[in-house]
C-alpha positions in Angstrom: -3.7 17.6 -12.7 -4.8 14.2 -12.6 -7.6 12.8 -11.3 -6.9 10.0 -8.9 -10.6 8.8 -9.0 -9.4 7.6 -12.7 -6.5 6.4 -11.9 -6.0 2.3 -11.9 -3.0 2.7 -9.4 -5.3 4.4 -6.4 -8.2 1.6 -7.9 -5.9 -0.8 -6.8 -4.1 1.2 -3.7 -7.8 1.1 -2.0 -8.7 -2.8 -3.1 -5.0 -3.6 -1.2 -5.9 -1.8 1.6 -9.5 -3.0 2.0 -7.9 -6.5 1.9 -5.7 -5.6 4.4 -8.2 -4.2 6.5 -9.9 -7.8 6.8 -6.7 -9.7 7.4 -5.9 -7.8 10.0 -9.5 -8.7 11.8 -7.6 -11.8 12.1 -4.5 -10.7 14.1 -4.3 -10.9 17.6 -5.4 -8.3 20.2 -2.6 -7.8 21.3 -0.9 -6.5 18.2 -3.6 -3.9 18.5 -0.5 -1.1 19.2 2.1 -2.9 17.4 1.6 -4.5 13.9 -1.9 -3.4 13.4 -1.6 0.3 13.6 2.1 0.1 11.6 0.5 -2.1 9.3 -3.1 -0.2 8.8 -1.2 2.8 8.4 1.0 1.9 5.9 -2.2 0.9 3.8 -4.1 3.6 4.4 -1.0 5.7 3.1 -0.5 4.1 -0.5 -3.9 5.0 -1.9 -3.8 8.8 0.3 -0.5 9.6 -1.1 -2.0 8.9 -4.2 -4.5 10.8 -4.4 -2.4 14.0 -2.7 0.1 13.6 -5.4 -2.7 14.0 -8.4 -4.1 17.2 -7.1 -0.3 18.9 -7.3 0.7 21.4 -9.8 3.2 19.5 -11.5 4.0 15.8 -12.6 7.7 16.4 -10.4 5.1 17.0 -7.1 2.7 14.3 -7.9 5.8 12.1 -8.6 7.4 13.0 -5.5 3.8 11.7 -3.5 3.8 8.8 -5.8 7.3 7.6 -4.2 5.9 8.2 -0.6 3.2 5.3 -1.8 6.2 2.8 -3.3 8.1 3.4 0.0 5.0 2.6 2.1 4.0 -0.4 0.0 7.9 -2.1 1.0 7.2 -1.1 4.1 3.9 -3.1 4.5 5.1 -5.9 2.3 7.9 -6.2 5.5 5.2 -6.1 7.7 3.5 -8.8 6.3 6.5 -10.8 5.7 7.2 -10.3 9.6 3.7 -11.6 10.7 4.2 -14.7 8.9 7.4 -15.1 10.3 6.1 -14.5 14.1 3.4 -16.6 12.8 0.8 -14.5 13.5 -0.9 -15.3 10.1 -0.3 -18.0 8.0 1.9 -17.8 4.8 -1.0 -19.4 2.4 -3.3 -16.4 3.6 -0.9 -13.8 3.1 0.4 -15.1 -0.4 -2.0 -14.1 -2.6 -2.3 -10.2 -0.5 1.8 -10.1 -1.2 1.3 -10.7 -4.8 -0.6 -7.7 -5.4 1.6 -5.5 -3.5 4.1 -6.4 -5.4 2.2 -5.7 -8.4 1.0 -2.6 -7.2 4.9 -1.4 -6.8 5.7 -2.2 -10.4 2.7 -0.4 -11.7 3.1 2.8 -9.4 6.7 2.5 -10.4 5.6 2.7 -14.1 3.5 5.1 -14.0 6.4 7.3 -11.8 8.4 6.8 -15.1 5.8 8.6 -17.4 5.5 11.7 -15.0 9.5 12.3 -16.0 
């Protein structure tokens, strides 16, 4: 078992979604049903998942949990990548957040590969 306290992956997962948590102060009202509960959820999921996965028996589980993250971290970088489209934020702003979800796939992709 790991533990996800330790674990610079679910550091990182909850720095990403604090960030996103204060962007999305910025968004509109009336996304309040529609981008911002997609895209709060999706955060709020990487560093859970993470910390689900590292209190399963085996590294195929926690691997299993640690995909569930990956999948939810594309899914919020399309999110993203959709507001600045709509123009809902602007892409400057969202840059630098994009960067580190795309980080934060190749590391939780890494570390996937040492599980196997």
């Amino acid at each position: 078992m790991h533990h996800f306290r330790q674990l610079q992956i679910w550091k990182e997962g909850m720095g990403m979604t604090k960030q996103i948590y204060l962007l999305l102060a910025k968004f509109p009202s009336s996304e309040k049903f529609g981008l911002i509960s997609q895209i709060s959820r999706c955060a709020v999921s990487v560093p859970s998942n993470i910390a689900e996965g590292s209190s399963r028996s085996s590294d195929k589980e926690f691997a299993h949990f640690l995909s569930i993250a990956l999948g939810s971290l594309f899914e919020l970088e399309t999110q993203l990548l959709l507001a600045i489209e709509l123009e809902i934020i602007n892409r400057n702003e969202m840059d630098p957040i994009i960067e580190s979800i795309i980080q934060l796939q190749k590391k939780i992709s890494a570390f996937k590969k040492t599980l196997k």
